[in-house]
N, C-alpha and C positions, 0 to 999 in steps of 0.2 A: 886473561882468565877471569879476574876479577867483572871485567866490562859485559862476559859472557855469561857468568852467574848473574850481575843484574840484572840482564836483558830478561833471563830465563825468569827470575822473580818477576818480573813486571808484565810478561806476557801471562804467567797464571795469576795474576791478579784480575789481566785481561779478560780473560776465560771463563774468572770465574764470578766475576760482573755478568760477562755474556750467559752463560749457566743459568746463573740465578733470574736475571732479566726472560730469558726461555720459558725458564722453571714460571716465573711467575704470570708470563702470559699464558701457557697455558695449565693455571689454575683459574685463571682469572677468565677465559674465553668461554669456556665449556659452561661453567655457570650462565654467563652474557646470555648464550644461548639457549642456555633452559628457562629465562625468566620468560613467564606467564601472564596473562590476562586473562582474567573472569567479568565478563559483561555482563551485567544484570538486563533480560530483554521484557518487555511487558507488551505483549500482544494483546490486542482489540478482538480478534478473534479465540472465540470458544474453542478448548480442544478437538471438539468435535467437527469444526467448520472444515472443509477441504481445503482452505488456505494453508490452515494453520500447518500440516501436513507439507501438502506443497510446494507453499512458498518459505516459510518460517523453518521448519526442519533442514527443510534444502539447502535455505541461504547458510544453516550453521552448519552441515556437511561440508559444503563447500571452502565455508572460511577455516575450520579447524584442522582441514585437511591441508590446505595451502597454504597454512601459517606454521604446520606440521607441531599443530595443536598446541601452538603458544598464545594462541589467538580462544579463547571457549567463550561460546553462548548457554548462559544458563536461562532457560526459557519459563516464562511465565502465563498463562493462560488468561484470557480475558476475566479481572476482575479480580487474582488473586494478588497484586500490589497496589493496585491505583482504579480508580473509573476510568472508563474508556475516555472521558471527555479531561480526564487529569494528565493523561500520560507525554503529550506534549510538554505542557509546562515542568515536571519530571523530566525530562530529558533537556529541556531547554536550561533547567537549574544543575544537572549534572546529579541528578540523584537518581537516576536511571542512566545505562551507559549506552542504549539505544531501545525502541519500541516500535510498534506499526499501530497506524492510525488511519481509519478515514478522513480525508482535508476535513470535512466536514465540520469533527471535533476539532479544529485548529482555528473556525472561521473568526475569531477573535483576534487572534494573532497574522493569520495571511491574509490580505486582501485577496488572494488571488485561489481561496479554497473552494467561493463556490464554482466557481469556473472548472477549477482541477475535478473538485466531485461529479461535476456533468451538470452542463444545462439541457435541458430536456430539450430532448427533440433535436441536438445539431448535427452528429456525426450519424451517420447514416453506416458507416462501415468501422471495423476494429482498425484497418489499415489509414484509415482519415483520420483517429486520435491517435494513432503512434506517430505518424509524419508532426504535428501539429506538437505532439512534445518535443520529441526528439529532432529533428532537422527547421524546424519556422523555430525553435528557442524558446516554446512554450516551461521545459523542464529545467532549464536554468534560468528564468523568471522563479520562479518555485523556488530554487536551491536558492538566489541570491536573497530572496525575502527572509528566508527560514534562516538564512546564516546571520541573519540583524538580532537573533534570539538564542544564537549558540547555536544550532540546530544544522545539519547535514542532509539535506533531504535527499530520496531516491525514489521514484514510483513506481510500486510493487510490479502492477503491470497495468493495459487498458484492457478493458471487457465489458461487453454489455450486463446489463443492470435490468432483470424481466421480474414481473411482480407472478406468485400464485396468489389463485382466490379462492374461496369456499363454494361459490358458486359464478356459473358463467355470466358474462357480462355482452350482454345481449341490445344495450337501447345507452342514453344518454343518464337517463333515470337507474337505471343501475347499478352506474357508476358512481352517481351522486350519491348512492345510498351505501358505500362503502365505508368501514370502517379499516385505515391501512397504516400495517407498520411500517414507517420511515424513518429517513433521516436527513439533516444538511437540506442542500436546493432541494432536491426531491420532495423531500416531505414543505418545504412551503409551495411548491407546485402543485402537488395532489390537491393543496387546500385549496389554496385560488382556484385550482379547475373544479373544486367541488364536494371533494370527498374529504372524510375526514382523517387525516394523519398524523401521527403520532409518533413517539420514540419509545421503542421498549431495547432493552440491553436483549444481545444475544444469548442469553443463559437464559430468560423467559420468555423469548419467542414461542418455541412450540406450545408450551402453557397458555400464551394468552390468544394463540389461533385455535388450540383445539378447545378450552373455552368460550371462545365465544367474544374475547374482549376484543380481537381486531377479527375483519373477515376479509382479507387478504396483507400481503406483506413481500416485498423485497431483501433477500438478503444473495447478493450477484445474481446469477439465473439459477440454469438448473442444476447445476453442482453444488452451488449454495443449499439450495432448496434439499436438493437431495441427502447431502450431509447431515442438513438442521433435523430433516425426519420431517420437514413441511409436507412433502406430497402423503405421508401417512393421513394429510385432515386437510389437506386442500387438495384438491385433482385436477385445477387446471390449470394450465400457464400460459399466463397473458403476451403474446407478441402483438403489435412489435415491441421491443424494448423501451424506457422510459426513458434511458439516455445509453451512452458509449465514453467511459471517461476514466481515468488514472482511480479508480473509487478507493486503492486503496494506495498506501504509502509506509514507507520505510524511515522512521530517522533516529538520526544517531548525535550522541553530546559530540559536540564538536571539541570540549576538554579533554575527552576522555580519547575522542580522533586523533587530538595531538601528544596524546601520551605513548602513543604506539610507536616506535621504531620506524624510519621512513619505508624500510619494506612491507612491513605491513599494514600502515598507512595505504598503500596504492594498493596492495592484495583484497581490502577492503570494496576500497572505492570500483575495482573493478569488478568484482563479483557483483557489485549492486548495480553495475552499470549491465552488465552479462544476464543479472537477473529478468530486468524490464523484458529483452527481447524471448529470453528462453520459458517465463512463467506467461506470456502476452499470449504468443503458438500453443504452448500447451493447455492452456485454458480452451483456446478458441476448441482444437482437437477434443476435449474431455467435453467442451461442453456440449457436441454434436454426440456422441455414444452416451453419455450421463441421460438425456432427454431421450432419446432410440430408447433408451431401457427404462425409460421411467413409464414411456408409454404402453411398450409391451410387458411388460412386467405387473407392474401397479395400477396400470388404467388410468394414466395421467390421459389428461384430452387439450389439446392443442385451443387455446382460447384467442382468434385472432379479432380486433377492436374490428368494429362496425365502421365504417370509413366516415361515417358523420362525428362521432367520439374521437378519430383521431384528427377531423379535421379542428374539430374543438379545443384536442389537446395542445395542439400545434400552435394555434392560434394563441392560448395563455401562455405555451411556453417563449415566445417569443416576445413576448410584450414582457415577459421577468427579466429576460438576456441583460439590458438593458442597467437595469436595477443593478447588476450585480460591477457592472462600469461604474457607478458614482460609489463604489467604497473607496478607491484611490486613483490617483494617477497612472501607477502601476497596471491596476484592474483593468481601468478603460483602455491603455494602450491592447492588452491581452485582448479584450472583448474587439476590437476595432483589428485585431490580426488576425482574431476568429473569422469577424465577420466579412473581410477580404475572404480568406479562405473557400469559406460556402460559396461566398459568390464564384468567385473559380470554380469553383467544383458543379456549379450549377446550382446548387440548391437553395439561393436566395437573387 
């Protein structure tokens, strides 16, 4: 009797170890799974740009719903925490938890940004720069550079890059006498071909083209354009395109990457990887109805280069290609995988 009463004490001793062990995992779980993250984002684009919309609101749709909103982006608008040319180095110091950037403002830190932002003149089709990041290992050259800085890179999407102008461009002398907002390769392009280019922030573009201070200007094609209110004081848009290239880019602290939980670590990495292909089509799609409407709509007029302008264009932009192979070892490899490429493709 006695051996039966200990046994009975010992098992609810058992019990209620186990109880309390229960009890205490699930107080302990529920909370696990409520803890939060708030990423500070600081976007290069304007509210008002169509990116900003479609690619930056998307990606935080996307992530907040798939991490069933343990994961939040609090978004920032071009210029209300950092300069567009700052927001790398913020994100690479971990004082930003992720931002988008054109390579462009990066060219300091990647060798391999002018290349990423587009050399002029090389891809000929959207489908010849997605192959060229994604399948030849263009975009993890990108990721490996950017991770030597804390840095996670993803690229937004690839899309051609068309300039409006104030007035059409009709002769060689035209051209030259163009005042254009740029930026990155681009804008030291336009200068060696001739014209003069410039960098204004995208909250003073429309200002400084319907004054007068630039007389054309690039921001993507024509959903850029259209967004910014450009075709409001420019009516014409120049094809062909000036380049086809990753123009813009996603990156995220790489501290702040590893402080996330490993699921949603990967819930991350795959919406950005998800993102490239789904913002790449939808661009191409938007940017064919965006132009249809700007033409019937607005009296946009189709401004295609005189074949002597572009064979001029061709001609400088090729002789830069070059240039952008002696920032690194790195670069030149990229530049020398390109330039296989074309040749394949025919076009050198």
């Amino acid at each position: 009797m006695k051996m039966l009463t200990h046994y009975r004490k010992k098992f609810a001793v058992y019990a209620s170890a186990i109880t309390l062990g229960v009890s205490a995992a699930l107080a302990v779980s529920p909370a696990a799974a409520q803890d939060t993250f708030t990423w500070k984002v600081q976007s290069h684009w304007p509210g008002s740009s169509s990116s900003y919309e479609d690619s930056l609101v998307r990606l935080k749709n996307v992530i907040e719903e798939r991490t069933d909103g343990r994961l939040k982006l609090q978004l920032y608008e071009s210029g209300a925490l950092f300069k567009a040319q700052e927001t790398f180095n913020a994100v690479s110091r971990g004082i930003l938890e992720m931002g988008t950037i054109s390579p462009a403002y990066a060219q300091d830190k990647i060798s391999l940004a002018g290349i990423a932002s587009g050399l002029p003149f090389a891809f000929r089709n959207v489908w010849e720069a997605a192959y060229f990041h994604q399948n030849l290992g263009f975009e993890q050259m990108l990721r490996d550079e950017a991770a030597e800085h804390g840095v996670y890179w993803a690229t937004d999407k690839v899309y051609p890059t068309e300039m409006v102008v104030k007035n059409p461009i009709n002769s060689w002398e035209d051209f030259t006498k163009l005042k254009i907002r740029s930026s990155g390769a681009l804008q030291k392009f336009l200068t060696e071909a001739g014209a003069a280019a410039s960098y204004i922030p995208g909250g003073e573009l429309y200002t400084a083209l319907d004054s007068g201070v630039v007389d054309g200007a690039h921001w993507g094609a024509a959903q850029g354009a259209s967004s910014m209110g450009l075709y409001e004081v420019a009516k014409y848009h120049v094809q062909p395109g000036l380049n086809i290239a990753g123009t813009d880019a996603i990156i995220v602290s790489q501290k702040a990457l590893d402080k996330l939980p490993e699921d949603m670590q990967k819930i991350v990495k795959q919406a950005l990887d998800e993102q490239f292909w789904v913002r790449t089509n939808e661009y191409l799609y938007k940017e064919r109805i965006t132009l249809a409407k700007a033409i019937a709509e607005d009296g946009v007029e189709i401004n295609t280069l005189p074949d002597d302008v572009q064979d001029r264009l061709v001609k400088t932009a090729q002789s830069m290609w070059d240039e952008e192979g002696k920032r690194s070892e790195n670069a030149q490899k990229a530049l020398d995988m390109l330039k296989s490429y074309l040749t394949d493709l025919g076009y050198l």
